[in-house]
Every structure is written in structure tokens, then in C-alpha cells.
N, C-alpha and C positions, 0 to 999 in steps of 0.2 A: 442259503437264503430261503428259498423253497422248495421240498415242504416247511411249514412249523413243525414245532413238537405237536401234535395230536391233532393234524389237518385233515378233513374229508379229503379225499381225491380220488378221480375218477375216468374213463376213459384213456386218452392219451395223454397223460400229463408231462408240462415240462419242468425238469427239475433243475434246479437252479443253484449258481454259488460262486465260489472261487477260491487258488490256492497258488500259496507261492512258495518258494522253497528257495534257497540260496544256489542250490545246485541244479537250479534251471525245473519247472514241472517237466517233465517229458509226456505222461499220459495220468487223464484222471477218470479211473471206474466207480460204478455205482452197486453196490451190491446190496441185494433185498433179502436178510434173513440167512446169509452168506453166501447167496451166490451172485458170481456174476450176471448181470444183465448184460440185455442186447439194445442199443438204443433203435425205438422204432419207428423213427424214419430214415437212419441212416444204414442200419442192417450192421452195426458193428458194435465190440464190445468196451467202446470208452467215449466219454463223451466230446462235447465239441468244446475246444479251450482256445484259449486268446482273444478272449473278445475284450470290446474294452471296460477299463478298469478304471475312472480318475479320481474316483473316489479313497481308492485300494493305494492306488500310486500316492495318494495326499497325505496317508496314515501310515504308509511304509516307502519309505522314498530310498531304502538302501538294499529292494530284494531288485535282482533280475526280474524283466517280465511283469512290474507293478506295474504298466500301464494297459496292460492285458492279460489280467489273473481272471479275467472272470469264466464260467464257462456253461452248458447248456447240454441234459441229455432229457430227451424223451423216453418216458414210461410208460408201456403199455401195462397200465392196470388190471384190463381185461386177460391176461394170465398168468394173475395172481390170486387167491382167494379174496372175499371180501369180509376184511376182520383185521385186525392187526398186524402191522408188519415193522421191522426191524429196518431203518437204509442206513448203510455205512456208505462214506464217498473215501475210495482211496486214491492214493497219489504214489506215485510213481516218477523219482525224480529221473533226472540223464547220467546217473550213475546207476542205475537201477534199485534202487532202494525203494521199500515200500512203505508208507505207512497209512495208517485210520487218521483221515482229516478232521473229520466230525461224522455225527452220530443223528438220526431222529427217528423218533417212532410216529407211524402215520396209518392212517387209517382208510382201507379201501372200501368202496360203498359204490356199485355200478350198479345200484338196483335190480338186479336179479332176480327173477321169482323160483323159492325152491319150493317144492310139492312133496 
């Protein structure tokens, strides 16, 4: 959900979305440019999921967990460059399977002065 494709952001940004999978989400990472990130306020490497969904749950009403697909990881901007960057969000069902949920390119801007 957030970022868009080609969104300023800056500082601690929170990124935003959700994913459902028939075989349960188990965990869902953010990776910038392919790697994984660390969410930063929570000091870990996946974000926060199950929040609520009813929007998700009115549009898919036959996955597990539509009524808490949604989810929430913080990105610290400030260690990454500021210029373009690649976010994958993958998912991670409870069979262990991985895959690329979606995809956006975004854009860092912490005004920086370089000399």
C-alpha cells in the first residue's frame, strides 16, 4: 500500500501493506535492493502482521487470516542512500515457502548536504 511507485520518503518511514496466502502468512520481510532489512523500532528482520484487514477480508473471504492480512514495518531511510531504491515485501507461508508479494521503486530524499 505504502510506498507508491516513485514516492519521496524519508527519515523513519512506515511501510505498509498486506498478504494472505492459503497456507497461513507465517512471516513477512521487506527487502531494499535485495537485502533484508531490520524494522526500526522493533530491532527485527520482519515486519509486524495481523493487523486488521475488513476491507481484505470483503474481497477475499476464502483465505485464512483475511481478517488480519494487513501489516506494518518501519524503515530507516537514513541507512540507505538517497537515490533510488528497489522494495521487494516477501512472504513467507507456515510451510516455509517463499515468495515476492509485490514489488515498488521509491525514492530516498533526507536532505543531506554533500560537499
Amino acid at each position: 500500500d505504502d510506498p507508491y511507485n516513485y514516492k519521496f520518503v524519508n527519515g523513519i518511514f512506515p511501510v505498509l501493506g498486506w498478504a494472505l496466502d492459503l497456507d497461513n502468512v507465517y512471516r513477512v520481510r521487506v527487502k531494499i535492493d535485495g537485502f533484508v532489512q531490520i524494522d526500526a523500532v522493533r530491532n527485527v528482520d520482519y515486519a509486524e502482521y495481523g493487523l486488521p484487514s475488513p476491507d481484505v477480508a470483503a474481497v477475499y473471504a476464502n483465505y485464512p487470516q483475511r481478517g488480519f492480512a494487513r501489516w506494518r514495518f518501519y524503515l530507516d531511510t537514513t541507512k540507505i542512500s538517497n537515490s533510488e531504491h528497489d522494495l521487494d515485501v516477501e512472504v513467507i507461508d507456515s510451510r516455509g515457502n517463499t515468495r515476492v508479494a509485490g514489488t515498488r521503486r521509491f525514492l530516498v530524499n533526507n536532505n543531506t548536504l554533500v560537499r
